[in-house]
C-alpha positions in Angstrom: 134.3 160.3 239.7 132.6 157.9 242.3 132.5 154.4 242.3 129.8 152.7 240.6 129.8 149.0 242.1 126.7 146.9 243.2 126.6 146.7 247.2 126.7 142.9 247.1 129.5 142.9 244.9 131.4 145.0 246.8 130.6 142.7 250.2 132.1 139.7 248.6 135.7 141.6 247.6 138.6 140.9 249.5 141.7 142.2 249.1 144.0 139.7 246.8 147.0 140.1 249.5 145.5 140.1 252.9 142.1 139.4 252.5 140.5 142.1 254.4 137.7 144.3 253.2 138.0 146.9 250.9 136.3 150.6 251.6 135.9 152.9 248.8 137.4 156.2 248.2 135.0 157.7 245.3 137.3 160.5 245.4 140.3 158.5 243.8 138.3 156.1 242.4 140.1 153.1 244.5 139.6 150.4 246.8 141.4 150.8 249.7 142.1 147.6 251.7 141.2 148.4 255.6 144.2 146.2 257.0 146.2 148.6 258.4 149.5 146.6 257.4 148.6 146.2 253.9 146.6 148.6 252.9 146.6 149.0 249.1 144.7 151.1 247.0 143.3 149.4 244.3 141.9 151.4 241.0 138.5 151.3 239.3 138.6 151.5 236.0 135.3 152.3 234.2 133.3 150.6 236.8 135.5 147.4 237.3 137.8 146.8 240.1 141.6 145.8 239.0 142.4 144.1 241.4 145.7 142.8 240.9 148.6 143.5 243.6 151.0 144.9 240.7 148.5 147.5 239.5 147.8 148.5 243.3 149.1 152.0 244.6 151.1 151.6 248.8 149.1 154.2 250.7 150.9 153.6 254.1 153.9 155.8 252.7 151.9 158.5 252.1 149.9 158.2 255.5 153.2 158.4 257.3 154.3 161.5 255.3 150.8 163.1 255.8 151.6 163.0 259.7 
């Protein structure tokens, strides 16, 4: 399902932990901060971004295992 957000919104949201930008992944329906240290996933949830570190998924584990 992709993500529905308005363009400005999503130009203003930094990531709560690092605050880099986010790009969007419509296929998992996340945020995905573009620090390459950090980079959490963060869900959308019926068009609204939870952005809170505890609900965020590590995606650097499962780059590393991908290579």
């Amino acid at each position: 399902m992709p993500v529905n957000l308005d363009p400005d919104l999503l130009s203003i949201l930094v990531c709560p932990k690092c605050r880099s930008e986010f790009r969007v992944d419509d296929e998992a329906s996340e945020l995905i901060c573009t620090n390459a240290t950090c980079a959490l996933a963060y869900p959308v949830r019926d068009d609204i971004p939870v952005l809170l570190i505890d609900e965020a998924r590590e995606t650097k584990d499962a780059e590393a295992s991908e290579n």
